[in-house]
LOLUMVO-273971 format. One record per residue (C-alpha): x, y, z; residue in three letters. Coordinates in steps of 0.25 Angstrom, whole numbers, plus 5000, padded with zeros to 4 digits. Example, Ala and Ser with C-alpha at 12.3 -4.5 7.8 and 13.67 -1.06 7.14 Angstrom:
2
(marke (5049, 4982, 5031), ala)
(marke (5055, 4996, 5029), ser)
***
This chain:
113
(marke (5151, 5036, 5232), unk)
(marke (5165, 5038, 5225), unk)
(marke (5168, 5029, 5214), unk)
(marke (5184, 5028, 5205), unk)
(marke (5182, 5030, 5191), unk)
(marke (5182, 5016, 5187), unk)
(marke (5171, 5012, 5196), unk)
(marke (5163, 5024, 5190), unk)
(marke (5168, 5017, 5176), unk)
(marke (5165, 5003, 5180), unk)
(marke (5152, 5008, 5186), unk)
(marke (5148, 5015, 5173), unk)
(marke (5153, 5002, 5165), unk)
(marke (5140, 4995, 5172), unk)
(marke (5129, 5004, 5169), unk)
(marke (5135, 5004, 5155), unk)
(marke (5134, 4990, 5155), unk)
(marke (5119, 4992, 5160), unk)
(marke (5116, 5003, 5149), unk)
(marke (5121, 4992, 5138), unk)
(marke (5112, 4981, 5142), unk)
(marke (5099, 4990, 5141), unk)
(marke (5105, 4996, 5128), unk)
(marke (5105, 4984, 5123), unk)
(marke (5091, 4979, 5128), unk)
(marke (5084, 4994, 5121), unk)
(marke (5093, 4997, 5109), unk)
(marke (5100, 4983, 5107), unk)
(marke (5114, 4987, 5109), unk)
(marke (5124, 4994, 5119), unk)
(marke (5125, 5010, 5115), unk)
(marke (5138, 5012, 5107), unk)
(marke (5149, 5022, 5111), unk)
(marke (5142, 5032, 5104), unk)
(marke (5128, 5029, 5110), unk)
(marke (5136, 5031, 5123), unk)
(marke (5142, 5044, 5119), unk)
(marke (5128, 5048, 5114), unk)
(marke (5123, 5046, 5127), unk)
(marke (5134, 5053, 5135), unk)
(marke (5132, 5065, 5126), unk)
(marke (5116, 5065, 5130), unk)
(marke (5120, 5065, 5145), unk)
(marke (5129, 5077, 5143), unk)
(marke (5118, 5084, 5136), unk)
(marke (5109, 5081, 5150), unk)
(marke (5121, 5086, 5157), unk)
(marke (5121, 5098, 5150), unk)
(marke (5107, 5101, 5152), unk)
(marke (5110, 5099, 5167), unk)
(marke (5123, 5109, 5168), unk)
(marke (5111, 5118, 5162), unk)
(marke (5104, 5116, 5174), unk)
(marke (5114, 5117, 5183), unk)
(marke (5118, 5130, 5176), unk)
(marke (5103, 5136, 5178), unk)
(marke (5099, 5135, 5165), unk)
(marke (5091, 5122, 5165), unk)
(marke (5080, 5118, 5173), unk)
(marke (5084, 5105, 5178), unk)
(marke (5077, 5096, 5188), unk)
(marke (5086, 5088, 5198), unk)
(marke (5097, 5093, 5192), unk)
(marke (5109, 5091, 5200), unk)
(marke (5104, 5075, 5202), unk)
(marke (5103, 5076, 5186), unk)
(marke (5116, 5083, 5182), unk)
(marke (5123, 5072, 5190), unk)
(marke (5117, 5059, 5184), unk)
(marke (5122, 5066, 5170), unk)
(marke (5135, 5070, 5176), unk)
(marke (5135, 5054, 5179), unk)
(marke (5130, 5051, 5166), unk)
(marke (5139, 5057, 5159), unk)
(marke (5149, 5052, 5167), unk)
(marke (5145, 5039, 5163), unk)
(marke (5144, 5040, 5148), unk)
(marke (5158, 5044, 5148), unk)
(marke (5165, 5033, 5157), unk)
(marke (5154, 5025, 5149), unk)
(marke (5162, 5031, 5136), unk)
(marke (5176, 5029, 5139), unk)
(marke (5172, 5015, 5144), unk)
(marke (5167, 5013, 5129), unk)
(marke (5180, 5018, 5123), unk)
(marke (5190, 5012, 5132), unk)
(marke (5194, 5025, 5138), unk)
(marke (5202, 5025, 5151), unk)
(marke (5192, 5039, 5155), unk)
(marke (5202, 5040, 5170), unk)
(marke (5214, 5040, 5163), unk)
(marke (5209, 5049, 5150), unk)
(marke (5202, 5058, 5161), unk)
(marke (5215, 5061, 5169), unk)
(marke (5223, 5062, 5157), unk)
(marke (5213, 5074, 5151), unk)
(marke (5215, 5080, 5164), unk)
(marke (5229, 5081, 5163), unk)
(marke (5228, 5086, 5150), unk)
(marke (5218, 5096, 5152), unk)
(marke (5225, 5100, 5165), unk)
(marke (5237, 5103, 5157), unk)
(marke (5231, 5110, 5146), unk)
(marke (5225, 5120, 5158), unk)
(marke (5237, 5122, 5163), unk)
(marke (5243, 5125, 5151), unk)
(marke (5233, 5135, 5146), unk)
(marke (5233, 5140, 5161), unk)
(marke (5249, 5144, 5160), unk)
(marke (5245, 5151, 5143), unk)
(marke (5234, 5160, 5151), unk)
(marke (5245, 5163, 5163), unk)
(marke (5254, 5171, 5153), unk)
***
């Protein structure tokens, strides 16, 4: 299956919307940006343990089945993110790249004298 970026937004926008109406059902309000954040930061953290795994040093069942759906989650939480904060993640995504590409290139013609 291969999906653009903004189906992947749009797609993520609903199982936001989804989270927000359960949210409000347990804890009586939609999480914040910050509860948000909170949350991506938590599914880093699982990634982490999971490059461990993948690195030989943690004992992970069903690990490669696991360090995608937190690859996906993390994903997620930051199209969910920018979403939040009005950020335009396809344009500020190519834009870093150009900048980190010349900054590369840059440092790649220092080290070359």
């Amino acid at each position: 299956m291969h999906m653009e970026i903004k189906d992947l937004k749009e797609r993520a926008r609903e199982v936001r919307r989804k989270y927000a109406k359960l949210e409000k059902i347990r804890y009586g309000h939609e999480w914040s940006g910050k509860d948000l954040a909170i949350g991506f930061v938590g599914d880093v953290g699982d990634l982490m343990k999971l490059v461990m795994a993948k690195e030989g040093i943690r004992d992970i069942e069903e690990m490669d089945e696991k360090f995608e759906h937190e690859l996906s989650d993390c994903l997620w939480s930051i199209m969910i993110l920018a979403d939040k904060y009005g950020v335009d993640l396809e344009y500020s995504f190519l834009r870093t790249m150009d900048e980190l590409e010349k900054r590369i290139d840059s440092q790649n013609k220092r080290e070359k004298k």
